[in-house]
N, C-alpha and C positions, 0 to 999 in steps of 0.2 A: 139479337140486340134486346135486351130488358128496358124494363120501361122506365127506369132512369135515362140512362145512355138517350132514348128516344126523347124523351123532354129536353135532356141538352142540346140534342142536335135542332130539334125544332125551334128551339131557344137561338142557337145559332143560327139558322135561315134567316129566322126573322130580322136580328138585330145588324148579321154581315149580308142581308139582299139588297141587292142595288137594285133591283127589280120588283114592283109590287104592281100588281093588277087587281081589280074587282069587276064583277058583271054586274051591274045596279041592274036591279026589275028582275034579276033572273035568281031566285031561288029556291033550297033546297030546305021546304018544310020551317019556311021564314030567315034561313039564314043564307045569307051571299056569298058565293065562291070568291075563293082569292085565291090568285096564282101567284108564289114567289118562285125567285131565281137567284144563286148563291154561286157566282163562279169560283171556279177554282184550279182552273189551267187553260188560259187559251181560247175559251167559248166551251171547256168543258165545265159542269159544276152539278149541284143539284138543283131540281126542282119540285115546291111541293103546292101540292092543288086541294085544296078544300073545302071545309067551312069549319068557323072559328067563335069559341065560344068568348066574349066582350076583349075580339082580338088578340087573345090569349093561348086558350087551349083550342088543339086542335081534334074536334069532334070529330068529322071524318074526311078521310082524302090518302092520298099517295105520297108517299117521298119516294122520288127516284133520281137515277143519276142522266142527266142530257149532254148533249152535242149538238152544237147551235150548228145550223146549215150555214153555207159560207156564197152560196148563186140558188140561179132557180136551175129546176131539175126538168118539170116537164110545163106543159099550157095545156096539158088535157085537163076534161073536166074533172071536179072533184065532189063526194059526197062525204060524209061524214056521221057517223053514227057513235051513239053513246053505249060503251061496253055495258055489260049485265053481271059482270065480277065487281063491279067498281064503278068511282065516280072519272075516270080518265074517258077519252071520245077516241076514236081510232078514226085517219081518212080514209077513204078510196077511190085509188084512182086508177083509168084502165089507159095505158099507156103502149100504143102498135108496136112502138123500139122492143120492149121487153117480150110480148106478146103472154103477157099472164097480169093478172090482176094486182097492183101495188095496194097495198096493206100495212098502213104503217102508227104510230103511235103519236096524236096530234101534241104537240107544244105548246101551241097557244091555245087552248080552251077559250080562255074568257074572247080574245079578241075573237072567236069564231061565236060563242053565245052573242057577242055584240053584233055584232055582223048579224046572224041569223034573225035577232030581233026585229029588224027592217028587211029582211031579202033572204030569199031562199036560196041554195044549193041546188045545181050546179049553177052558176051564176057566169055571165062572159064575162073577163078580165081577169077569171080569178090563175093564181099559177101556185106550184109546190114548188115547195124547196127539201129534199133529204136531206137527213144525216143517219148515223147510225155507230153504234155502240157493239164492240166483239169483245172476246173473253179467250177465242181459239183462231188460230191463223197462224198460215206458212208465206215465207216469199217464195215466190216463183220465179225462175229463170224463164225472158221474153222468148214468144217464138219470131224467126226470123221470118220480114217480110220483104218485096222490095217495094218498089212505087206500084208497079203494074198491081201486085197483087195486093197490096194495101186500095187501090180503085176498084180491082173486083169485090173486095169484102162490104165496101162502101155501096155499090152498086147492086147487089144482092142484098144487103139489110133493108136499102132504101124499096127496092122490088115485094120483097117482104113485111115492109109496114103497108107499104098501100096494097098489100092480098088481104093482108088483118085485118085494113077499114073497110075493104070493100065486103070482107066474110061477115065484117060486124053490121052495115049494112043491109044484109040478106041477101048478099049474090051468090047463089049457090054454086055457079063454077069456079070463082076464087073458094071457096071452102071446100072442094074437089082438089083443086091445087095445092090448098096445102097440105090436105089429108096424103096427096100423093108424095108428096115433095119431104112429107115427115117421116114415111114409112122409107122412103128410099134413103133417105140420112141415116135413121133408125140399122137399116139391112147393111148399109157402105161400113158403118160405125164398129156394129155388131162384127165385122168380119176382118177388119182392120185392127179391133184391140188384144184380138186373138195374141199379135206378133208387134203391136205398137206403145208404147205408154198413152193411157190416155188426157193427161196432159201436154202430148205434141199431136193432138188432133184437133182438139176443142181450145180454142183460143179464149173464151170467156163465157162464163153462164150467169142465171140467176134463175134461184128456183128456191120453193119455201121450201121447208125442212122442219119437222116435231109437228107436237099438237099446236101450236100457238100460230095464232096466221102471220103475225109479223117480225118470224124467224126465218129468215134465208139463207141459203147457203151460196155463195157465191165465187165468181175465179173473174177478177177483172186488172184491165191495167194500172199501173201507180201513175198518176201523172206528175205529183209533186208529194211531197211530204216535209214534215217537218216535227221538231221534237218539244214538248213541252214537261215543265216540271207540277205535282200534284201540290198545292200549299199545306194539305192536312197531313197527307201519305209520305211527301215527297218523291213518292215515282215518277218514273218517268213515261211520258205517255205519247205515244207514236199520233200524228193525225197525219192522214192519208188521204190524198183524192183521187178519189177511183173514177175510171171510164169501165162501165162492165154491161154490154149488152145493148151499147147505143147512148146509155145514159151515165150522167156524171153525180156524185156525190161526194160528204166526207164519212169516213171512218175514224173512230177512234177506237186505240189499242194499248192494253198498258205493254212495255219494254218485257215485261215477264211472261207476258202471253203471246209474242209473236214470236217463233223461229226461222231464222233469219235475218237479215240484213235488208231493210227497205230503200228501193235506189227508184226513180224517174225511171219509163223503157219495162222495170221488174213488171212481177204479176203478182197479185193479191189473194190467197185463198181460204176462205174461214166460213165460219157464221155468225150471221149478225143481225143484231135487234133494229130492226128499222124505223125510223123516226122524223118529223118533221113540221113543217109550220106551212102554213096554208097564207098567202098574199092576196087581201081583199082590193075591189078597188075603189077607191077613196076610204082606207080604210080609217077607220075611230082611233084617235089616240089617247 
């Protein structure tokens, strides 16, 4: 993009955002962050964060593309740190379902400077919401379960998040337990994919992927989907709610980068830029 095209578009944000925020008291070197938001399909759009010179030019900050979360995701706790590439803040949160640390790329900025300026993180009440953004992704044909063994899946994740809190804890026989319980999945896996596809073993994962911490690769179910059109592009662009590893989110995909046909029951598999907004409580509006 040249730096024409870039003043139009920031030209555009401003004037088609429906969304405008600022952090008062919280600045950068005298000038005050502002967060805009420009949809443009469905809860998808851009968003840019910065700081801005008599409201105008934009000095420094991001323009990127979002996907608004659509429920809450998890009630673990969350922290929140500001990246050292940039003026964007990334959350964290460590959530038993998953059993890896969630990393994701915060939405709301200012309402979390707000927020922060009276109360610290991890704070009770607070909860996340994902979404997330692909560019590569396949549908998957579901694996077949019945009742029974849709209860054991259920009853074995749920046995597995409470070995998580108790290992996170310091109980050292739950972190015995899972060391064992990982190497023997590990050894079943290893000798089963020999003669198996490993798509009718593994029912869903989540797991990073690249250098960037908030790229993952992921295989989870579709639970609903639906199709929206781009207003600048005109593409067409897939949004997907995924269940994958316990937890629920949305994806968004454009029609040209998914292979396959997305149905309810399918399976979802790609990599995806993770993203979200943080839920304060009583939060500033």
């Amino acid at each position: 993009m040249n730096a024409m095209d870039r003043l139009n578009l920031i030209d555009d944000i401003k004037t088609k955002s429906s969304y405008k925020k600022q952090a008062p008291g919280y600045e950068y070197d005298g000038e005050i962050l502002t967060e805009y938001r420009m949809d443009l399909a469905g809860g998808c759009g851009l968003t840019m964060t910065g700081t801005f010179e008599d409201d105008n030019d934009l000095l420094t900050g991001e323009i990127e593309p979002y996907l608004m979360p659509e429920s809450v995701t998890s009630m673990e706790e969350v922290f929140v740190e500001q990246r050292i590439d940039n003026r964007s803040f990334a959350g964290i949160c460590d959530d038993m379902r998953i059993g890896t640390t969630l990393i994701f790329r915060l939405l709301n900025p200012v309402d979390y400077l707000r927020f922060s300026s009276f109360e610290d993180l991890p704070c009770p009440g607070t909860s996340v919401c994902l979404s997330a953004l692909s560019v590569e992704g396949t549908v998957v044909l579901p694996l077949h379960k019945n009742a029974y063994e849709q209860q054991v899946i259920l009853r074995r994740a749920d046995r597995r998040r409470k070995l998580l809190e108790a290992a996170r804890d310091g109980n050292e026989q739950a972190m015995q337990t899972i060391t064992m319980e990982d190497m023997d999945t590990y050894s079943d896996l290893l000798n089963r994919v020999q003669e198996e596809d490993i798509l009718t073993l593994v029912d869903s994962f989540f797991m990073p992927t690249g250098a960037e911490c908030d790229i993952y690769y992921i295989l989870g179910e579709i639970l609903s989907c639906r199709q929206v059109r781009n207003l600048y592009t005109l593409d067409k662009i897939h949004i997907l709610t995924i269940r994958c590893s316990g937890i629920e989110f949305t994806v968004a995909i454009n029609h040209k980068d998914l292979y396959g046909h997305p149905e309810p029951g399918r399976r979802f598999k790609g990599v995806i830029w993770l993203q979200g907004t943080i839920l304060y409580p009583g939060a500033v509006g």
